[in-house]
ChimeraX commands (.cxc) that place a marker at each C-alpha (Angstrom):
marker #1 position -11.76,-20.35,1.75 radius 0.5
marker #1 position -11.99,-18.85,5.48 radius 0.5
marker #1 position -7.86,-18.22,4.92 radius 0.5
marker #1 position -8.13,-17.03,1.81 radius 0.5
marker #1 position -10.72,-14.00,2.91 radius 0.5
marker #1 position -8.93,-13.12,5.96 radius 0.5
marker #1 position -5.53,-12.68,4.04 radius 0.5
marker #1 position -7.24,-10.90,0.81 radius 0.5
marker #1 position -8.40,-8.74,3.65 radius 0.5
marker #1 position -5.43,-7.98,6.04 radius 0.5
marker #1 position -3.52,-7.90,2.59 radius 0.5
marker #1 position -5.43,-5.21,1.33 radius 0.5
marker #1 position -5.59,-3.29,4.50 radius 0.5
marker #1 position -1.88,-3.30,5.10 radius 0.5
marker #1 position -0.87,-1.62,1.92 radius 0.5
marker #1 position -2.55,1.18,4.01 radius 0.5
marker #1 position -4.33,2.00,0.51 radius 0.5
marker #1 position -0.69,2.48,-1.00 radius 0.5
marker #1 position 0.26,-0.91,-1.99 radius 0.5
marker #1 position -0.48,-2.61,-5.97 radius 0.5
marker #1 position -0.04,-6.03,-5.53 radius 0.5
marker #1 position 2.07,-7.20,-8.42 radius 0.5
marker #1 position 1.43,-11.04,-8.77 radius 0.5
marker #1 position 0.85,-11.93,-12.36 radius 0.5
marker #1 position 3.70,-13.36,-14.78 radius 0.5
marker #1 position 1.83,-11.69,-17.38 radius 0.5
marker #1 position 1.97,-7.69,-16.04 radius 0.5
marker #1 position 5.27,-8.65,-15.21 radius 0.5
marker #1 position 5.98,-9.46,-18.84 radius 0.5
marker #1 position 3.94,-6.47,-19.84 radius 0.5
marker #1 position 6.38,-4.13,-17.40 radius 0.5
marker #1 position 9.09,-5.66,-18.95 radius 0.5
marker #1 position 8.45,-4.88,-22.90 radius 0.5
marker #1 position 6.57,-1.48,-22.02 radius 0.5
marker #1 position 8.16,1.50,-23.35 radius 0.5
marker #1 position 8.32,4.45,-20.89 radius 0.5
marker #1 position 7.31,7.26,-22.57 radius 0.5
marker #1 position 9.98,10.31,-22.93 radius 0.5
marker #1 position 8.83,13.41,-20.97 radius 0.5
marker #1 position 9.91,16.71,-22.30 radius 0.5
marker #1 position 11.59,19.34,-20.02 radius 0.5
marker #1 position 8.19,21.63,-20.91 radius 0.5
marker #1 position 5.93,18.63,-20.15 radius 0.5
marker #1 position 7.52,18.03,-16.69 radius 0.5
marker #1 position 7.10,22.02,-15.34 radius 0.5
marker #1 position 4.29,22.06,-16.49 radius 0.5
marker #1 position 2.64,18.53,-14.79 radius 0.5
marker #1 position 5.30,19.31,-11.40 radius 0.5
marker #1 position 3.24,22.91,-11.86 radius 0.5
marker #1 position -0.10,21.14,-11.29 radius 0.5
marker #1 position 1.17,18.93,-8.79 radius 0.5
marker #1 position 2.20,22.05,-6.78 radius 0.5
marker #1 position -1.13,23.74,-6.94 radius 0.5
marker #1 position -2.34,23.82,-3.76 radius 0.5
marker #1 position -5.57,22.29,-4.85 radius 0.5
marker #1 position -4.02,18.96,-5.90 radius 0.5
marker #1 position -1.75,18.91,-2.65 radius 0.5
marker #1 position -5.03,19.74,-0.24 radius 0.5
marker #1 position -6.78,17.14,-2.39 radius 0.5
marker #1 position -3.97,14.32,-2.77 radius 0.5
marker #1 position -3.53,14.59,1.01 radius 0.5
marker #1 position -7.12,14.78,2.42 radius 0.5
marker #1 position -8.28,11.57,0.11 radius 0.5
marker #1 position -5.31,9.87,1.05 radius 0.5
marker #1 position -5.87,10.73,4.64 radius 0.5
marker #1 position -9.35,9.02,4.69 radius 0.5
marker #1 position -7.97,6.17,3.19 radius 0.5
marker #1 position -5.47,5.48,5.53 radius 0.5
marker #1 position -6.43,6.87,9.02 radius 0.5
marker #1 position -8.29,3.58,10.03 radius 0.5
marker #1 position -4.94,1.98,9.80 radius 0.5
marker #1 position -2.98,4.68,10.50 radius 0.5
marker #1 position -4.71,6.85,12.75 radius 0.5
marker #1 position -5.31,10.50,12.46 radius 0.5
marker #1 position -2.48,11.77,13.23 radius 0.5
marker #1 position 0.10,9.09,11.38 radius 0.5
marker #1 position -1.86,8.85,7.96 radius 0.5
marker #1 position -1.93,12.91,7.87 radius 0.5
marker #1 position 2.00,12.97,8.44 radius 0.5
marker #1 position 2.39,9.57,5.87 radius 0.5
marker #1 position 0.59,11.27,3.28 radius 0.5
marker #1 position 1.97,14.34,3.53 radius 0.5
marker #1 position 5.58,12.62,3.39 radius 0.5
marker #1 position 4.22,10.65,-0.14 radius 0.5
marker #1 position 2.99,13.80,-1.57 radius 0.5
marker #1 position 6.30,15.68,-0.91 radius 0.5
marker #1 position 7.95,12.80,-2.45 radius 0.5
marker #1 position 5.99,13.10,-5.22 radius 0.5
marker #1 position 6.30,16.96,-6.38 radius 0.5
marker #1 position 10.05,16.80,-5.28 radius 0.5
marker #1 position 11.84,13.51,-7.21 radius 0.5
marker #1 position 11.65,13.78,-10.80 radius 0.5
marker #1 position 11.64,9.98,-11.17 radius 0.5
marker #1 position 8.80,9.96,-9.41 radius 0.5
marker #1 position 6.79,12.18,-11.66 radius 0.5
marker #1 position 8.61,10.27,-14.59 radius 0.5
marker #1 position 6.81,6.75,-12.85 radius 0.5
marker #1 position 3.76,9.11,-12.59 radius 0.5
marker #1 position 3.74,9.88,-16.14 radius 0.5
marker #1 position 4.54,6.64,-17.89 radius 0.5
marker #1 position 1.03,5.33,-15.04 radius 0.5
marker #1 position -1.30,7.70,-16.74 radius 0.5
marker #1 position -3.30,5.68,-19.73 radius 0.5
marker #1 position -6.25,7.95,-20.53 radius 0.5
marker #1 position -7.97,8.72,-17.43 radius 0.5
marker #1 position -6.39,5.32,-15.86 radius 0.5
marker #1 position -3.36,5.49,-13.40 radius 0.5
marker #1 position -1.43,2.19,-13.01 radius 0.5
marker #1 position -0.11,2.54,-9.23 radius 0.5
marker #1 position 2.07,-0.88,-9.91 radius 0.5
marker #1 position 4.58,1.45,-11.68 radius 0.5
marker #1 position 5.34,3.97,-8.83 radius 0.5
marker #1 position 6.33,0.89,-7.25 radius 0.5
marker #1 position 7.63,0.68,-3.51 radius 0.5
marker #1 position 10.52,3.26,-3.25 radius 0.5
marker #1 position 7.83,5.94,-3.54 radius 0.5
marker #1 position 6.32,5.22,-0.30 radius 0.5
marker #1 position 8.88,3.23,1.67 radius 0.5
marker #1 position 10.34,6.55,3.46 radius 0.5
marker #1 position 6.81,7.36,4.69 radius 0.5
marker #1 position 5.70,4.04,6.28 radius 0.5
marker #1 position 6.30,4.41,10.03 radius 0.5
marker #1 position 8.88,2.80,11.81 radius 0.5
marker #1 position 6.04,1.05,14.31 radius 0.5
marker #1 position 3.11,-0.18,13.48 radius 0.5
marker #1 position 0.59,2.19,14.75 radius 0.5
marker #1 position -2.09,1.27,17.41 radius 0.5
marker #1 position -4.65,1.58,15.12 radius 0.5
marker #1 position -3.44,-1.01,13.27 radius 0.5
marker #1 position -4.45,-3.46,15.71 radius 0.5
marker #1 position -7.84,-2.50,16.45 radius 0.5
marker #1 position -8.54,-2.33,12.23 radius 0.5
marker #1 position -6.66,-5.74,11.70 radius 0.5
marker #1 position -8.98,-7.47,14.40 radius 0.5
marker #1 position -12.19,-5.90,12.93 radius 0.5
marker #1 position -11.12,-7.10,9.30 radius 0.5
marker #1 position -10.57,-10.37,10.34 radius 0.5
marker #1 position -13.86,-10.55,11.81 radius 0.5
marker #1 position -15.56,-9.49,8.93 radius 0.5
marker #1 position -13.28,-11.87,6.26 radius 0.5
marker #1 position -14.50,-14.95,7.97 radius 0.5
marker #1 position -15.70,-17.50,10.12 radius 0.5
marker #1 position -12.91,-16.98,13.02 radius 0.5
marker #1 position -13.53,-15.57,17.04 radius 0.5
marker #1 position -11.45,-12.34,17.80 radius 0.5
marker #1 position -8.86,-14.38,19.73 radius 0.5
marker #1 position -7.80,-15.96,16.79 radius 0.5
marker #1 position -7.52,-13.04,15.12 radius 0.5
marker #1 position -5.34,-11.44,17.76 radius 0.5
marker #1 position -3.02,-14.35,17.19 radius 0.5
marker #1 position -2.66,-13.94,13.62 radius 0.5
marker #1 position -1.82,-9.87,14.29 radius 0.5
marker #1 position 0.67,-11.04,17.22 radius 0.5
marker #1 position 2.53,-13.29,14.45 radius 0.5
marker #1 position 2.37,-10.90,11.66 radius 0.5
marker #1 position 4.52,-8.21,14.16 radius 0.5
marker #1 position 6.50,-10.87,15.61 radius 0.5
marker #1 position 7.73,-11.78,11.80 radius 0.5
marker #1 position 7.26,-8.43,10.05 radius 0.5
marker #1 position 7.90,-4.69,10.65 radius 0.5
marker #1 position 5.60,-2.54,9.30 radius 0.5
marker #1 position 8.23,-1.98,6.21 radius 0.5
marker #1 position 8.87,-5.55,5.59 radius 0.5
marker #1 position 5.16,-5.95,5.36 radius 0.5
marker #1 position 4.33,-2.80,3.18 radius 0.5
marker #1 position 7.52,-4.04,0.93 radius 0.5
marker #1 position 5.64,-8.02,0.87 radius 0.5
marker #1 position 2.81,-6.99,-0.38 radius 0.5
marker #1 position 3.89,-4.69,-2.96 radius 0.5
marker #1 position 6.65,-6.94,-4.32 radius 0.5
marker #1 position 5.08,-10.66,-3.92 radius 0.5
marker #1 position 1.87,-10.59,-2.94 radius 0.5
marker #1 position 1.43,-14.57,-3.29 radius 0.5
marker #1 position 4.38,-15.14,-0.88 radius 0.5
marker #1 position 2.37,-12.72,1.90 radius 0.5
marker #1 position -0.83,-14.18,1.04 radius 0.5
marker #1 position 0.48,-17.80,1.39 radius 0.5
marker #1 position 1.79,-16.81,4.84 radius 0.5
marker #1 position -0.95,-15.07,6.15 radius 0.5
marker #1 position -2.57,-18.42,5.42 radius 0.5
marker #1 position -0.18,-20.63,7.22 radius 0.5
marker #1 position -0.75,-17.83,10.18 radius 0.5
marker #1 position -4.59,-18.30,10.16 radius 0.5
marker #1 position -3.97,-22.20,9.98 radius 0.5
marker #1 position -1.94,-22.29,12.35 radius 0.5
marker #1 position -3.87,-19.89,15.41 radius 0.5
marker #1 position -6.60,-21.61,14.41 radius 0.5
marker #1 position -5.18,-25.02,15.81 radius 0.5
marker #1 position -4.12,-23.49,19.05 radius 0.5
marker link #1:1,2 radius 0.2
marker link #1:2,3 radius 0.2
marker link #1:3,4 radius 0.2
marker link #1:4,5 radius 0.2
marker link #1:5,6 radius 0.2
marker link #1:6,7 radius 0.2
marker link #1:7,8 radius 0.2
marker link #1:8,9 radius 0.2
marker link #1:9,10 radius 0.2
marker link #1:10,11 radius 0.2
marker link #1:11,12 radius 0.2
marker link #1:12,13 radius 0.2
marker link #1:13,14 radius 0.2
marker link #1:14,15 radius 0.2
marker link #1:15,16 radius 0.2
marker link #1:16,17 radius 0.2
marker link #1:17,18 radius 0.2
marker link #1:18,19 radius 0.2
marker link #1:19,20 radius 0.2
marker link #1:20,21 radius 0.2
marker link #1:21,22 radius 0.2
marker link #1:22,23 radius 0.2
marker link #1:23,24 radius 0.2
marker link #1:24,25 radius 0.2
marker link #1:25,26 radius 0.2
marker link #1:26,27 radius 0.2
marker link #1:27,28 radius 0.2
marker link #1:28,29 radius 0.2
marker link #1:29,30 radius 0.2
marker link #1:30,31 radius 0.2
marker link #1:31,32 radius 0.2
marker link #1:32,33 radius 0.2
marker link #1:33,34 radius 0.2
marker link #1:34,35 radius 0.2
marker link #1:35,36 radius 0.2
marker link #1:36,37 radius 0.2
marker link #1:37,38 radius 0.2
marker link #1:38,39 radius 0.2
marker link #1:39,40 radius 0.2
marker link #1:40,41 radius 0.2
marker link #1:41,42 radius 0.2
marker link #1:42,43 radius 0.2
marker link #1:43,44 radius 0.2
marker link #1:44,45 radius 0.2
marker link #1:45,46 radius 0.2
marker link #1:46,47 radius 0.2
marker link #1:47,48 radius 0.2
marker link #1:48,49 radius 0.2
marker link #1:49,50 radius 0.2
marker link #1:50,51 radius 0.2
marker link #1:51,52 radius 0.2
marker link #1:52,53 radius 0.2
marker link #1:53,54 radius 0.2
marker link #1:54,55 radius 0.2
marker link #1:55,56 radius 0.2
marker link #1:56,57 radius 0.2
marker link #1:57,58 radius 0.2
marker link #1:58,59 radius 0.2
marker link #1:59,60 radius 0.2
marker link #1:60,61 radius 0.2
marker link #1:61,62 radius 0.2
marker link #1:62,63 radius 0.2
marker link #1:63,64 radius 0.2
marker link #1:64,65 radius 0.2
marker link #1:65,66 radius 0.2
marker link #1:66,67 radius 0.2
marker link #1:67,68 radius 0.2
marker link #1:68,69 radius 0.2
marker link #1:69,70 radius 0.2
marker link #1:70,71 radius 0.2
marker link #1:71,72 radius 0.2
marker link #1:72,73 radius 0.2
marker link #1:73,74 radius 0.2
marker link #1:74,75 radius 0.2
marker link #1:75,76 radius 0.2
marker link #1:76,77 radius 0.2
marker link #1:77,78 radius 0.2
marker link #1:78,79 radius 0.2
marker link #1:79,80 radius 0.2
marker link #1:80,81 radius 0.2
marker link #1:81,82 radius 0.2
marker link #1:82,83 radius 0.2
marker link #1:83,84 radius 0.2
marker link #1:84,85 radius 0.2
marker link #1:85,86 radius 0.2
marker link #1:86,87 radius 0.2
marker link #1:87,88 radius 0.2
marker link #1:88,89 radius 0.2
marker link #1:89,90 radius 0.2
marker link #1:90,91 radius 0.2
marker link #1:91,92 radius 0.2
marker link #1:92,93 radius 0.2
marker link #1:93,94 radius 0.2
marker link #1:94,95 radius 0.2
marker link #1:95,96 radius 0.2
marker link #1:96,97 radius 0.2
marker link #1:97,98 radius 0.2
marker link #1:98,99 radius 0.2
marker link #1:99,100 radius 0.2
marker link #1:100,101 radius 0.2
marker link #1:101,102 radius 0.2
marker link #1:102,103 radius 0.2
marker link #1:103,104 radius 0.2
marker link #1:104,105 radius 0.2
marker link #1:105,106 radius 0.2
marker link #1:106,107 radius 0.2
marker link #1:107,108 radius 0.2
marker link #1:108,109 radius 0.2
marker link #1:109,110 radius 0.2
marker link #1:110,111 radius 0.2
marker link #1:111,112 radius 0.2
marker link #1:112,113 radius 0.2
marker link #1:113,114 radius 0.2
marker link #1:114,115 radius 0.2
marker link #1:115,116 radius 0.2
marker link #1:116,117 radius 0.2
marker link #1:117,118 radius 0.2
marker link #1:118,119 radius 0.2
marker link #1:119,120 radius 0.2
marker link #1:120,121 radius 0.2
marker link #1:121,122 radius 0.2
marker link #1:122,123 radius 0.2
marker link #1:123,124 radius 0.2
marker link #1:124,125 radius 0.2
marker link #1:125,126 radius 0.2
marker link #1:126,127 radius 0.2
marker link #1:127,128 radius 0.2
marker link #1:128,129 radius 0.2
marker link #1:129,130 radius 0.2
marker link #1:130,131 radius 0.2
marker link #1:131,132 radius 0.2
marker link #1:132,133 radius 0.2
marker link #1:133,134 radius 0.2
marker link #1:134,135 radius 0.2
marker link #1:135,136 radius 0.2
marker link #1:136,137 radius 0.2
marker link #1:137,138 radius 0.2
marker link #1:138,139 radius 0.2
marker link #1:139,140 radius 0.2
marker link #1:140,141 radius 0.2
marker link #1:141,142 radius 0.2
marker link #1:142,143 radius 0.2
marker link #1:143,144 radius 0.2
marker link #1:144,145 radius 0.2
marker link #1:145,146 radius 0.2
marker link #1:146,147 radius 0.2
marker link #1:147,148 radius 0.2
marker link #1:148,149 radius 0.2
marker link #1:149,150 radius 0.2
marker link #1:150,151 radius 0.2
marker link #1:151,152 radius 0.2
marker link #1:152,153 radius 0.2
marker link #1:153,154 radius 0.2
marker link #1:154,155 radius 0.2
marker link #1:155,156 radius 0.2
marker link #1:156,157 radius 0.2
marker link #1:157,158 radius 0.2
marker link #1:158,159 radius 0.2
marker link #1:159,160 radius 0.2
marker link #1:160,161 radius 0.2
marker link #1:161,162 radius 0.2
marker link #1:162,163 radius 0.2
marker link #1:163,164 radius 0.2
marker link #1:164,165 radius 0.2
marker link #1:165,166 radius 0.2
marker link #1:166,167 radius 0.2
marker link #1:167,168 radius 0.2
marker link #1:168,169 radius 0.2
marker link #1:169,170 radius 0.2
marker link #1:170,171 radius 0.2
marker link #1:171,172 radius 0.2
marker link #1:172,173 radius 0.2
marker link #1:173,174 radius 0.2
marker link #1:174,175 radius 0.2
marker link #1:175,176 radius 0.2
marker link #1:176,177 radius 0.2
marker link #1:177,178 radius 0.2
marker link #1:178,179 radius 0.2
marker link #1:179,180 radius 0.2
marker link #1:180,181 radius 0.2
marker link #1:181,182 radius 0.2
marker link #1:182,183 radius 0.2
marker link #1:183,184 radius 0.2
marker link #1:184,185 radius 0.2
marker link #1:185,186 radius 0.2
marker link #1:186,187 radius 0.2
marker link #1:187,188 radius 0.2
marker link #1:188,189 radius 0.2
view
């Protein structure tokens, strides 16, 4: 159980709020037969229109900026977010992912899926990162702050911040799994 919390935690921390896990046969069944609805030329000025205002943009990138800056720091989750929301007003596929997300007043982030945000993950892993990871830990469970250090020192040595952000967006069982084996095995140092 003590695993268990501390990877539901660091998992959920290092999508950096961006990541939808995607672990269920069943949505991935669902993905599969889902029809992606057609977006006229009209419909797409006039949603890229809104997502241009600069409203949306100051809004988009403030929230997301508070969501992330724990993990990211100031500075990093200001420039990240500002990279996803360019992204977003500039790539008609993404707007097209964006659209085919919305049910009612529901957005399904499992759709924009990885390539949306991969380009605006830094290259390092910020040294925020290790100060939020630690206090996470200590909050998921029943471990000291050394063995919590451990577990960040093996999740660096095996994963770069992409390779992480990439994990838990496309198989969030296999990074779960080894965030367990990680805890398990600091733990019996």
């Amino acid at each position: 159980m003590l695993f268990r919390r501390i990877s539901v935690a660091f998992l959920c921390a290092a999508a950096f709020c961006f990541a939808a896990p995607n672990d269920s046969a069943a949505k991935t069944q669902a993905k599969a037969t889902a029809q992606v609805p057609q977006v006229s030329q009209e419909e797409m000025m006039i949603f890229k229109a809104l997502l241009q205002s600069p409203l949306f943009k100051d809004n988009f990138v403030q929230s997301c900026t508070v969501q992330s800056m724990e993990w990211l720091g100031v500075n990093q989750a200001d420039k990240t977010c500002k990279c996803a929301y360019d992204r977003l007003v500039k790539d008609g596929k993404f707007i097209n992912q964006i659209m085919s997300s919305i049910s009612g007043d529901n957005i399904d982030f499992e759709k924009w899926g990885f390539d949306f945000v991969e380009p605006c993950i830094p290259q390092n892993y910020p040294a925020e990162t290790d100060n939020a990871f630690v206090k996470e830990c200590l909050k998921a469970g029943d471990v000291d702050k050394a063995t919590c250090e451990c577990m960040l020192k093996s999740i660096k040595k095996d994963y770069t911040v992409r390779d992480l952000m990439k994990t838990a967006f496309e198989d969030q069982k296999k990074l779960e799994v080894d965030l367990m084996l990680k805890a398990a095995q600091c733990l019996s140092k």
